[in-house]
PyMOL CGO cylinders between C-alpha atoms (Angstrom):
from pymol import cmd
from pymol.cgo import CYLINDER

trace = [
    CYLINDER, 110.21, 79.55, 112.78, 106.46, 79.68, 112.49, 0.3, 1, 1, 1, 1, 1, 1,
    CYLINDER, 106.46, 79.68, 112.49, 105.09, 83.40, 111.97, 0.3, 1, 1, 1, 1, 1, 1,
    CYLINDER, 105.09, 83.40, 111.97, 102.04, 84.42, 112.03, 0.3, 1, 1, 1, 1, 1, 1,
    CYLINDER, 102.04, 84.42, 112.03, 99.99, 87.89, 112.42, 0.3, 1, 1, 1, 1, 1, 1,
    CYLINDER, 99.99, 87.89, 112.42, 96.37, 88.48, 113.75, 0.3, 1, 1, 1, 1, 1, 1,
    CYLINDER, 96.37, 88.48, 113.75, 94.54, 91.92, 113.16, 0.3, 1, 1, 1, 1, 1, 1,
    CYLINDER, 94.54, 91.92, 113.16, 90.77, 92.66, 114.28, 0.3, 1, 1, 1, 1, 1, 1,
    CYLINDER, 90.77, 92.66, 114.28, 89.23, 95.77, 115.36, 0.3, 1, 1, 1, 1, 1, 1,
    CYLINDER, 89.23, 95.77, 115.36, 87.18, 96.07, 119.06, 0.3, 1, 1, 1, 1, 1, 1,
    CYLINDER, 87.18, 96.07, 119.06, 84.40, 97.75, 119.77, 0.3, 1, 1, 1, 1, 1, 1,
    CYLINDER, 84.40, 97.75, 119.77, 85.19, 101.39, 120.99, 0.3, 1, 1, 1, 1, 1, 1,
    CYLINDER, 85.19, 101.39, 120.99, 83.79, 100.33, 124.86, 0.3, 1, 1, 1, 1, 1, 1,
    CYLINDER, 83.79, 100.33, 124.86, 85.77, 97.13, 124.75, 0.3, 1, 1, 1, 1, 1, 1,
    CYLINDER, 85.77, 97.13, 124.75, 89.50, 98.61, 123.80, 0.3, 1, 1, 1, 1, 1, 1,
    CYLINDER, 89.50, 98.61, 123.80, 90.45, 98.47, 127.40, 0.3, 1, 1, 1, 1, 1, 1,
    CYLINDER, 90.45, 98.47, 127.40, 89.01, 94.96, 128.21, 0.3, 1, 1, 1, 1, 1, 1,
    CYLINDER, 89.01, 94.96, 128.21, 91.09, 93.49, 125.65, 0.3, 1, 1, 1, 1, 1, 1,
    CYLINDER, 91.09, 93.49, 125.65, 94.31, 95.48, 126.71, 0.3, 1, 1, 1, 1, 1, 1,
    CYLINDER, 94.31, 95.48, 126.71, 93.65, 94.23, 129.94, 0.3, 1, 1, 1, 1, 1, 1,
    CYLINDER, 93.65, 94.23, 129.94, 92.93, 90.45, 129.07, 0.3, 1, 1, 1, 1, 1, 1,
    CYLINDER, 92.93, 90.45, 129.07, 96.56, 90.86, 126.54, 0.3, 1, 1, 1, 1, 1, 1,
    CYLINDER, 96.56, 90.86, 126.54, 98.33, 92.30, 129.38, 0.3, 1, 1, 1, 1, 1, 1,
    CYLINDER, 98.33, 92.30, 129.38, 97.41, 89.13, 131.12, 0.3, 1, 1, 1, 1, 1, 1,
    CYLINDER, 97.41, 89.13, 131.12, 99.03, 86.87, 128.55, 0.3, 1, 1, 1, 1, 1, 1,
    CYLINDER, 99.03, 86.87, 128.55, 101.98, 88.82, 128.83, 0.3, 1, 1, 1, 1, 1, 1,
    CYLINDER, 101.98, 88.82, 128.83, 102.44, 88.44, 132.32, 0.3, 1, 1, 1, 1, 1, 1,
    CYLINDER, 102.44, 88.44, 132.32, 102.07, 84.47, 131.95, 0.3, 1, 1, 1, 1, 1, 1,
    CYLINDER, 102.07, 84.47, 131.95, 104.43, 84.45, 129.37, 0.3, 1, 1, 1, 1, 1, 1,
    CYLINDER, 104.43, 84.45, 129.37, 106.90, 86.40, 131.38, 0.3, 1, 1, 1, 1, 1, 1,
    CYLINDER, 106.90, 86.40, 131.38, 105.95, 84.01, 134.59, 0.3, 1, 1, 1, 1, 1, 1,
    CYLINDER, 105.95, 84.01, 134.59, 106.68, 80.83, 132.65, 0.3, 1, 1, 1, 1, 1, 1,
    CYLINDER, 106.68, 80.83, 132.65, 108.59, 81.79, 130.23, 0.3, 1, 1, 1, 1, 1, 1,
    CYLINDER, 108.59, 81.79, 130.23, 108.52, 79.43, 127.20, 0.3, 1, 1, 1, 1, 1, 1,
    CYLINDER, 108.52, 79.43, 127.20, 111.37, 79.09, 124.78, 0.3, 1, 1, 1, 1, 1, 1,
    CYLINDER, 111.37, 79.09, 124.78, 111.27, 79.62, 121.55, 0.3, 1, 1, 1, 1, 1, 1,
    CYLINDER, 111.27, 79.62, 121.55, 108.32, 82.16, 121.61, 0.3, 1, 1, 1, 1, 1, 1,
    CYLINDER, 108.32, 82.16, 121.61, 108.34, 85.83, 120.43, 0.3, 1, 1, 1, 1, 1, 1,
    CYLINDER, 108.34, 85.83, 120.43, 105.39, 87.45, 121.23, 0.3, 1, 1, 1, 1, 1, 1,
    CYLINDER, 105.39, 87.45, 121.23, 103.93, 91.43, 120.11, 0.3, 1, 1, 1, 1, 1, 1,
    CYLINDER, 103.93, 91.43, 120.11, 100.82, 92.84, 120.57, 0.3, 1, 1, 1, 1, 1, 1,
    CYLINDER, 100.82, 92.84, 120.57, 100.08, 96.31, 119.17, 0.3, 1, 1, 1, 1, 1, 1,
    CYLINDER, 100.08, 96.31, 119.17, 96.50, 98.79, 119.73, 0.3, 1, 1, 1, 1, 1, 1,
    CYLINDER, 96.50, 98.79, 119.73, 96.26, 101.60, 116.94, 0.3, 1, 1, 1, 1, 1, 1,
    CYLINDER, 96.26, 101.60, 116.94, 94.07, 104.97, 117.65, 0.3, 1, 1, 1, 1, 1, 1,
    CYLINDER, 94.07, 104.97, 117.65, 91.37, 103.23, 115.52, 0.3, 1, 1, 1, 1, 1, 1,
    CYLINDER, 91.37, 103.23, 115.52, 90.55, 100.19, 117.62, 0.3, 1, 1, 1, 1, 1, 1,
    CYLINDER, 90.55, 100.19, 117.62, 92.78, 97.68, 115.98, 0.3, 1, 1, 1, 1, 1, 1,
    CYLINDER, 92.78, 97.68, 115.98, 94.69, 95.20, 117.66, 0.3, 1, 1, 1, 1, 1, 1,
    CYLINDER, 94.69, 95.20, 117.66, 97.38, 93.52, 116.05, 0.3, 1, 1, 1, 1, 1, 1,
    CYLINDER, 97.38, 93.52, 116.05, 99.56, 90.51, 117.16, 0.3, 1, 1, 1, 1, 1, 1,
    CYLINDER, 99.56, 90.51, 117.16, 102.55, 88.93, 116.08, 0.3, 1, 1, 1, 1, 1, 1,
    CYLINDER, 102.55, 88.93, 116.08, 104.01, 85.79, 116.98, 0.3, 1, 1, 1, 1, 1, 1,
    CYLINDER, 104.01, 85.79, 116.98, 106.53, 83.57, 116.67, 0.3, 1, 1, 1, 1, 1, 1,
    CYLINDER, 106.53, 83.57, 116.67, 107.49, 80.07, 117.71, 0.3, 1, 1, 1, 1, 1, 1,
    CYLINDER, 107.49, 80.07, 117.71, 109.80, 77.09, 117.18, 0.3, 1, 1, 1, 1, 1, 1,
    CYLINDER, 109.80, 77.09, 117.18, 107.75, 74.44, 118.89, 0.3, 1, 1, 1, 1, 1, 1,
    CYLINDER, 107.75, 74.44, 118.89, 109.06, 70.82, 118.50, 0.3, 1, 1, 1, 1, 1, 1,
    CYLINDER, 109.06, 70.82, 118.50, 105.65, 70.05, 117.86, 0.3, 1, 1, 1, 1, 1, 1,
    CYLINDER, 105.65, 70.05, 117.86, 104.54, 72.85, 115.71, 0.3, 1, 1, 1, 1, 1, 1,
    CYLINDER, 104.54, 72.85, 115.71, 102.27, 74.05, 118.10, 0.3, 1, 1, 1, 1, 1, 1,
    CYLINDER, 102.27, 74.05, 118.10, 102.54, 77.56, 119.69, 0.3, 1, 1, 1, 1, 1, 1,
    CYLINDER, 102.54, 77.56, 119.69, 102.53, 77.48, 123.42, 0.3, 1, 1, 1, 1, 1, 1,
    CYLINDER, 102.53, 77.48, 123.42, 100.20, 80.80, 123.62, 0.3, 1, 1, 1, 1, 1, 1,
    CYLINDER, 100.20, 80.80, 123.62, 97.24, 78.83, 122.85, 0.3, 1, 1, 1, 1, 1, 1,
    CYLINDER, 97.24, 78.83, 122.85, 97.87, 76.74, 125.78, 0.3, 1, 1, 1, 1, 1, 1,
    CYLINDER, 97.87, 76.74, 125.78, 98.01, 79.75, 128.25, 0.3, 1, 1, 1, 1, 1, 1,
    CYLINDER, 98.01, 79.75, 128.25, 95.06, 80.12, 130.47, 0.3, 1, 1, 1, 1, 1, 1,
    CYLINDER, 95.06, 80.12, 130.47, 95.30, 83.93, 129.90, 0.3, 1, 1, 1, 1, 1, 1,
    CYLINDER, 95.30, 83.93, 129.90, 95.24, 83.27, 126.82, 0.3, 1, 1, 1, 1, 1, 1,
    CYLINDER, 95.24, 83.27, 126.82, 91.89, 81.29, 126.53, 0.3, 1, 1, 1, 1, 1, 1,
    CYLINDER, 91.89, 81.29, 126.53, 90.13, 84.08, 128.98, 0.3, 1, 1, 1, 1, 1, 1,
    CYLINDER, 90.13, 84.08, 128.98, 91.58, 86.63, 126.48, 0.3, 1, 1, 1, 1, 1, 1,
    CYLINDER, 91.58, 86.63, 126.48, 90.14, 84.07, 123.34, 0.3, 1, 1, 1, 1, 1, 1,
    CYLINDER, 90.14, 84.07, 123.34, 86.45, 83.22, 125.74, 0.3, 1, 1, 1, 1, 1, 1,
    CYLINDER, 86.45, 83.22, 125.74, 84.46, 86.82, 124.10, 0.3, 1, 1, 1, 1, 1, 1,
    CYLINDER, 84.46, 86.82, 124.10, 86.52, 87.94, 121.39, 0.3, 1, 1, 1, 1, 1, 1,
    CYLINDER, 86.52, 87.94, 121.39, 83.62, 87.84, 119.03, 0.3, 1, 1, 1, 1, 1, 1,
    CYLINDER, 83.62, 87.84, 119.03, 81.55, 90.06, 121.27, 0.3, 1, 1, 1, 1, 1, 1,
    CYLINDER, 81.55, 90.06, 121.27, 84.13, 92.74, 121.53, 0.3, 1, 1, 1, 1, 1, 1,
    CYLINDER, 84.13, 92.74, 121.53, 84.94, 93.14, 117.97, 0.3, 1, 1, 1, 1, 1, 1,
    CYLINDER, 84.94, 93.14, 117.97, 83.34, 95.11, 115.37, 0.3, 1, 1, 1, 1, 1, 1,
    CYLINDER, 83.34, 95.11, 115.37, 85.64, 93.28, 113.06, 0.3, 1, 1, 1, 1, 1, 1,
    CYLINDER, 85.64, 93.28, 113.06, 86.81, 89.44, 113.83, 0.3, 1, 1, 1, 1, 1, 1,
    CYLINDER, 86.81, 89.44, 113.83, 90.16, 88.40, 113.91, 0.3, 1, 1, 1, 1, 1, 1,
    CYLINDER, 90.16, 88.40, 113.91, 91.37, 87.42, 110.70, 0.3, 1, 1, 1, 1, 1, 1,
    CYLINDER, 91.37, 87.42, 110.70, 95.00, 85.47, 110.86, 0.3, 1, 1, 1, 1, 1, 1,
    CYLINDER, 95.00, 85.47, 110.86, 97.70, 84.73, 108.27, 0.3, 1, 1, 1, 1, 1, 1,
    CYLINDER, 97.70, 84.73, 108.27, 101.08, 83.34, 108.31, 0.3, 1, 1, 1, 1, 1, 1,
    CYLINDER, 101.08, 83.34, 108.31, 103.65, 86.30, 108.08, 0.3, 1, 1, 1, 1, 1, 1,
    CYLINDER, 103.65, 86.30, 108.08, 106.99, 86.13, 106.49, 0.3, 1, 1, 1, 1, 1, 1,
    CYLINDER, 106.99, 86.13, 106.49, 109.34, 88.85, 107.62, 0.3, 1, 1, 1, 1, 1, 1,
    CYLINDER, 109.34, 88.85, 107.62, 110.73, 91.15, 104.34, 0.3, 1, 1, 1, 1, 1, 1,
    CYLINDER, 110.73, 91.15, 104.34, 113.19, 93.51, 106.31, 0.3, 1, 1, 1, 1, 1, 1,
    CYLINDER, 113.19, 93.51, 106.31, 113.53, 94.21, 110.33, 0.3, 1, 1, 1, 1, 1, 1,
    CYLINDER, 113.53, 94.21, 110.33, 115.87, 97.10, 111.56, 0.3, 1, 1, 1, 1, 1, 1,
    CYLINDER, 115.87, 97.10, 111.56, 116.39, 96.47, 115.44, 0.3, 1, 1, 1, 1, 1, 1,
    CYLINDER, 116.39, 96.47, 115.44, 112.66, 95.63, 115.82, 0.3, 1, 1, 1, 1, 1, 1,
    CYLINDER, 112.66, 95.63, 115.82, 113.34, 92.15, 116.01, 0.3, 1, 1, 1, 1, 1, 1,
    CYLINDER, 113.34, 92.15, 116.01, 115.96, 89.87, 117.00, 0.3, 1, 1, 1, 1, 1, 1,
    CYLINDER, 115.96, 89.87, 117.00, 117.68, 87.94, 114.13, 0.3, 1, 1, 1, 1, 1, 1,
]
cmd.load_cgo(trace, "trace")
């Protein structure tokens, strides 16, 4: 399973654009439902969003990308953030109940 986490920080008048254009993404997911995909999105007091995902794609290619939420959510990101969104693969060194196993 391919992990991977994305943090970046919005500007303070674009916080809610970007919850809106995740919530969007969610509700895709939920609609199509793809297998294999774990999906979390988190927005601290400071601004920061963070997202983890997870996939086992036959081809090694996450789904998410493919969303058309998701590419409305990608088409600005620059312009809302005060910091860009920096991505690394994540490996997972404990999970209590947070996660399924």
């Amino acid at each position: 399973m391919k992990r991977t986490v994305v943090r970046y920080k919005t500007k303070p008048e674009s916080g809610q654009e970007n919850e809106r254009l995740i919530q969007r993404v969610f509700e895709e997911l939920r609609a199509k439902s793809p297998e294999g995909v774990r999906y979390l999105a988190l927005r601290l007091g400071d601004g920061t969003f963070i997202h983890f995902s997870a996939h086992e794609a036959e081809d090694g290619v996450s789904p998410i990308p493919r969303l058309a939420a998701f590419q409305s959510f990608q088409s600005g990101i620059k312009e809302r953030c005060i910091e860009g969104p920096q991505s690394s693969d994540a490996t997972i060194v404990g999970n209590y109940r947070m996660l399924d196993e």
